[in-house]
N, C-alpha and C positions, 0 to 999 in steps of 0.2 A: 439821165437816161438809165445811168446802170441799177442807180436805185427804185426806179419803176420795175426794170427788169426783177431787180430783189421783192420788192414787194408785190410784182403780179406771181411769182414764186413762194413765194409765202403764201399768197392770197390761194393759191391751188391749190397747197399741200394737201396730199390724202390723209394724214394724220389725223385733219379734224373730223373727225367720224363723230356721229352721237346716235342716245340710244331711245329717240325723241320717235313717238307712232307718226309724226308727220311725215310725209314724202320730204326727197330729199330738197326736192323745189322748195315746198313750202316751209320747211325746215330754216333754210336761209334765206327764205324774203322776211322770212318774222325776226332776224336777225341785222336787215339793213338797216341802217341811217346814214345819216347825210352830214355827222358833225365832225369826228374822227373820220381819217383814211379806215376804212370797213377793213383794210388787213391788219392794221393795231389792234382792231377791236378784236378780231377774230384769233387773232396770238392770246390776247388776253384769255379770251373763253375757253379757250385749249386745256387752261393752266391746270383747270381742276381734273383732267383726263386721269385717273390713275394710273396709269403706266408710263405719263411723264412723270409723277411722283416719286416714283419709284427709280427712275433711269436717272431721271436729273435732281431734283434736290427733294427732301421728304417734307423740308418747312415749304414748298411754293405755295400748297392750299392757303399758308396761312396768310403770304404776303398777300396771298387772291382776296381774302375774307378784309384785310387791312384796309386797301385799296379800294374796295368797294363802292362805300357809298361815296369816293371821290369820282370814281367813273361814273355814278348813277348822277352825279351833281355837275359833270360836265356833260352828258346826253341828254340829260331834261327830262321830267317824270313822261313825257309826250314818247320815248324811248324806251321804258323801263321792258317792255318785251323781250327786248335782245338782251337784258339782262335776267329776267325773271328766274329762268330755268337754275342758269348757273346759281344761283344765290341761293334754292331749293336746296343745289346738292351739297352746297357749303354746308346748308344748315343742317345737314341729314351726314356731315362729314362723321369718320369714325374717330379722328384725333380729337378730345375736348377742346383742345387750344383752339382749332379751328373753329369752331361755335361757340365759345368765351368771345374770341374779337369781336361774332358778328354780333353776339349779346351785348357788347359795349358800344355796339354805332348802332342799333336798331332805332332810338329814338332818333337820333340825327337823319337816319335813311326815312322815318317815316314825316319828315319834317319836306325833305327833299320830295318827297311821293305826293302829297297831299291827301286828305281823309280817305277817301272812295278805296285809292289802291294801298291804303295802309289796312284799312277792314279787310279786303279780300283778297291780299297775298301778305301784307308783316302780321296780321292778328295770328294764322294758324302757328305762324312757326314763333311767336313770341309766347304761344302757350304750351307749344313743345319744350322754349326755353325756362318755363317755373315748372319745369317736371327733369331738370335735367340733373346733372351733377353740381353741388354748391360751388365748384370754380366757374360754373357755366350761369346759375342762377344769380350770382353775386354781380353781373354784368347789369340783366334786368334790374334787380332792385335798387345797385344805384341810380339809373334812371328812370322808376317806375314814375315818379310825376310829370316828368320828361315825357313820355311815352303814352300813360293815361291821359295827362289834360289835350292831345290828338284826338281823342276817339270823342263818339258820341256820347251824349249823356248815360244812353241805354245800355249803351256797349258796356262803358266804364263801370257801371252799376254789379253788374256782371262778376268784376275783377274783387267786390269784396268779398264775398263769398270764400275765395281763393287767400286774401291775407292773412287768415290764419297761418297758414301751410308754410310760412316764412318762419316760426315759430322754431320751426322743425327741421333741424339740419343733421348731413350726414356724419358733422362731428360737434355735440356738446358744446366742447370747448372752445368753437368760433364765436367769441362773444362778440366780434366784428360784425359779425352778420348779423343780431339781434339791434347791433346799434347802432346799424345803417338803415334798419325798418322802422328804429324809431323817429332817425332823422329824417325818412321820406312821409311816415305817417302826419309829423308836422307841416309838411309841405301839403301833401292830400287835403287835409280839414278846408281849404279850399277849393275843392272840386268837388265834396259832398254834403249833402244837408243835415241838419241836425238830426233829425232822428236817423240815420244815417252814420252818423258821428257819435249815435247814443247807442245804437244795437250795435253796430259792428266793430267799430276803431275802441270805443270803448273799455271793451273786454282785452281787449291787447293790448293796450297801455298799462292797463293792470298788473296783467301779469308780466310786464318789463318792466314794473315798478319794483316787482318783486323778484328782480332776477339778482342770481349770486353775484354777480361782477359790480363795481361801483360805477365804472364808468358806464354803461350800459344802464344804472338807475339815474344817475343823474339825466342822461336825454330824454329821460323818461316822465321826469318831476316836470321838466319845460313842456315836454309834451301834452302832459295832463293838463298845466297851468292854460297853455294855449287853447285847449278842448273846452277847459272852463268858459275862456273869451270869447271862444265863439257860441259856443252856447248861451251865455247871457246876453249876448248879441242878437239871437234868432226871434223870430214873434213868437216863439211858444217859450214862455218861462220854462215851462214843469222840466223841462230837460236839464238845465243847470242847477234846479233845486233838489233834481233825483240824486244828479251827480255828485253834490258835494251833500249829501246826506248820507251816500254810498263809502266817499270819501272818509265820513264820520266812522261808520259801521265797520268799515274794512280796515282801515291803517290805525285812526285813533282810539279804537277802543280793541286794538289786536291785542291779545293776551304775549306777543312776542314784540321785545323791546325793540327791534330792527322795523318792524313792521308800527309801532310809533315815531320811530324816528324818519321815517316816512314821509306821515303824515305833517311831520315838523318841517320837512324840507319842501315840499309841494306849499305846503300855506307860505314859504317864506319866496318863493317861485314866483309863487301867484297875485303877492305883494309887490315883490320888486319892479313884474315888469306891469302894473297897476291892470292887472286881467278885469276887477272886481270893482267897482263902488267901495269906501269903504265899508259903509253901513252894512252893506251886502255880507262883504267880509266877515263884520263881524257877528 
């Protein structure tokens, strides 16, 4: 008894105020469900109020951001309403850390969502998150296959355009980031098609093939080698024959010995894990 009392107490508080155009009625029906006690829920949604932030702990947003997609996996995508909002202001938080977390569950949440509401409420704010700060965009790319193989063909088609743009970070020296793009691009070559794999991915292999770090060219050599394999795979020849004629022109005949040696280690790549016919090969 005493704890209904607490919780019909909690459940009144004026505290939860929000800055939502709905009426206060409709405000809090788009907010009911039926699985949690609705005043756990509504403690929860509180969390991100800034001026609890500020009174009570400065990390709450983040445990909120943590926690997340475990309350959206116990409410059921049939719920996500009464989560929606909050999640918006997560993502539009002003601490990075808060929008790194949600960067790192976003594919999990939209697993939990199902396609429809990963298009029209995770798509906007996961294109917020490849425009954000590298500790914020490093969340996404580790899960960028994670995350792509969710959407529609059309969608995803979309997102290459945009792989470039990984290329390019706020500091040089994160060779990590370059060679986490390498390892998700090897993941990708199965969600796109070859000419696909020949205009776009293509070109960025390359130039990771050429990048100063060692470690960063080696996931590079396997990367290539696998582009090989699927392109000798695909119905259209001429794309594995452009490639390794490209392969000729660019690394084995570079006037700069790094840029042969290259070429030595991708053919020995491409061998090892038998990408090639031999015949081909040779």
């Amino acid at each position: 008894q005493s704890m209904d009392s607490a919780l019909h107490y909690i459940h009144n508080d004026s505290d939860l105020s929000t800055n939502s155009s709905f009426s206060p009625e409709e405000e809090r029906k788009s907010k009911v469900q039926d699985v949690v006690p609705q005043a756990l829920l509504d403690q929860y949604l509180s969390m991100t109020d800034p001026s609890r932030a500020q009174t009570v702990d400065t990390e709450i947003a983040k445990h909120c951001a943590y926690s997340l997609p475990g309350v959206a996996l116990t409410l059921g995508r049939q719920n996500w309403h009464c989560l929606k909002d909050t999640y918006e202001t997560l993502a539009s938080d002003m601490q990075w850390k808060v929008r790194r977390t949600l960067a790192f569950s976003i594919h999990e949440l939209a697993v939990i969502l199902g396609d429809q509401l990963t298009a029209g409420d995770l798509v906007p704010v996961f294109n917020g998150f490849l425009k954000d700060l590298d500790e914020v965009r490093i969340g996404v790319l580790k899960h960028l296959h994670d995350f792509l193989k969710l959407l529609h063909v059309d969608k995803r088609r979309e997102y290459l355009y945009q792989l470039q743009e990984f290329l390019v970070t706020d500091n040089s020296r994160n060779w990590r980031f370059r060679a986490e793009l390498a390892e998700q691009l090897i993941l990708l070559l199965d969600l796109y098609s070859a000419r696909d794999i020949y205009d776009y991915l293509r070109p960025i292999a390359f130039s990771l093939c050429a990048d100063k770090v060692s470690s960063v060219r080696w996931i590079s050599y396997k990367l290539v080698s696998e582009m090989v394999k699927k392109l000798y795979m695909a119905s259209t020849p001429t794309f594995v024959v452009d490639l390794m004629n490209e392969l000729v022109e660019k690394f084995c005949r570079c006037h700069k010995w790094s840029g042969r040696q290259t070429f030595v280690f991708i053919c020995q790549t491409i061998s090892e894990d038998d990408c090639l016919p031999m015949d081909q090969f040779a």
